[in-house]
C-alpha positions, 0 to 999 in steps of 0.5 A: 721134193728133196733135191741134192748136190754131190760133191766130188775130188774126182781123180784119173781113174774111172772106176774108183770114181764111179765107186766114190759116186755109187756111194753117194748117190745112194747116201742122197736117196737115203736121205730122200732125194729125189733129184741127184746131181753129180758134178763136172767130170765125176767120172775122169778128172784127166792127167791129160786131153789124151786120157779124156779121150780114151776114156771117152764112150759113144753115143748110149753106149760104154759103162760110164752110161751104164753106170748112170742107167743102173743108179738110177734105175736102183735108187729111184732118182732122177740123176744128171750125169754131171759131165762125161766125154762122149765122142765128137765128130772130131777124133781128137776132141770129145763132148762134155754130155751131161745126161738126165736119167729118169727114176725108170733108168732111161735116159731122158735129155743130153745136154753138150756143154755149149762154153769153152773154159779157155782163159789165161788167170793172173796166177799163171793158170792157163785152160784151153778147153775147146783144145779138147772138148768141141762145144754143143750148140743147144740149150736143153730143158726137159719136164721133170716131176719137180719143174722143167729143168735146165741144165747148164755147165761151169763156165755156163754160169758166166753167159746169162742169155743161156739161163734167159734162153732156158727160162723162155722154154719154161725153166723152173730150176737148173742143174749146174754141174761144175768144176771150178779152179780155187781162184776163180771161185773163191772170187766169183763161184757163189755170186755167179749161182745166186745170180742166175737164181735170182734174176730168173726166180727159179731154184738151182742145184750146183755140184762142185768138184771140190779138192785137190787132184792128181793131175795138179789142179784145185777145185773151189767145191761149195756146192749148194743148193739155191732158192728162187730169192737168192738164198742158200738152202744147203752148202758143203764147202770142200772135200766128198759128201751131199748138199740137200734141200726142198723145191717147194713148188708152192714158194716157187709159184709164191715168189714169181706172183709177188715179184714178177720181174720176169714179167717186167722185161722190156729187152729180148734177144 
């Protein structure tokens, strides 16, 4: 089965993002994807926290989600939402959902990005995530028809006992929406990916915002799609546009048997 990776330069405004999505959720099911992943705040790329929040939607309701229950539903994918702000418990902060819609349009898992991007860079770049976004708490893999997905967030990649967690409930791949800044992705964005597939032997699709934003920040982009034994099946190095690829499940079964490492472990948490 195809899979694919959207890649995106999201900018303020909601509607035209959702526009620029639409557009290439439908090129990936033209090209025969049956599993599409949008990336990291695909639908707002804030000016600031504020903006986030009011745009931010409650639980199954608001056009953000609507909007996802449609694409799919039109298509005939299986669509993650990348990320989108729903609101939390607390009235200042919202969730960062990433949400799995099935090919009937019926939303079929939530996952709330668990890690807060909250780093000072050498370059001067400062994030405080966890100022505005209150993080999840649990890991979230769900039965597809191309493997029990894990579903996982940006800064995510950086905390390896979450993929280890995911592969204990059975993961077999893992969709990584992502937003990562220039520096810390031309330093550590690909081997972070290749990592998380080799060390737990399953493939992973990583949508990337990829471009230049109104609200001052650069993303990395390269999105990718990764195989089982660390190699890179597609790419898409900056700016709009798809990455598509195979899960063969036959290689997958393949490589696990021939090189068993995940059987090999001696330390669990």
């Amino acid at each position: 089965m195809k899979v694919a990776a959207i890649q995106m330069a999201s900018g303020p405004q909601v509607a035209a993002n959702l526009n620029e999505a639409a557009r290439l959720i439908g090129k990936a099911a033209i090209a025969g994807a049956r599993l599409v992943v949008l990336p990291e705040n695909f639908a707002i790329m804030a000016m600031q926290d504020a903006d986030r929040l009011a745009a931010a939607e409650n639980e199954g309701q608001g056009p953000i989600q609507e909007f996802l229950a449609a694409q799919a539903r039109k298509h005939g994918v299986w669509l993650v939402g990348g990320t989108i702000p729903i609101r939390a418990k607390d009235p200042q902060r919202v969730r960062a959902a990433c949400l799995l819609f099935n090919d009937q349009g019926e939303r079929v898992a939530r996952y709330d990005k668990i890690h807060m991007f909250d780093v000072r860079l050498d370059n001067g770049e400062v994030y405080n995530e966890s100022a505005s976004i209150e993080p999840g708490n649990a890991p979230v893999v769900v039965a597809t028809p191309f493997g029990k997905l894990g579903l996982a967030v940006c800064y995510d990649l950086r905390f390896p006992e979450l993929f280890r967690r995911m592969l204990d409930e059975g993961a077999e791949l893992f969709a990584v929406p992502s937003a990562f800044t220039m520096r810390t992705g031309r330093a550590h964005w690909e081997v972070l990916v290749r990592a998380r597939a080799v060390e737990n032997l399953v493939y992973i699709v990583a949508a990337a915002q990829g471009g230049y934003h109104l609200n001052g920040r650069e993303t990395y982009g390269d999105s990718m799609i990764v195989n089982p034994w660390g190699e890179v099946l597609d790419r898409l190095a900056r700016g709009s546009g798809i990455v598509l690829a195979e899960v063969d499940r036959r290689y997958f079964e393949h490589t696990r048997m021939r090189f068993p490492s995940i059987q090999h472990r001696k330390l669990r948490a």
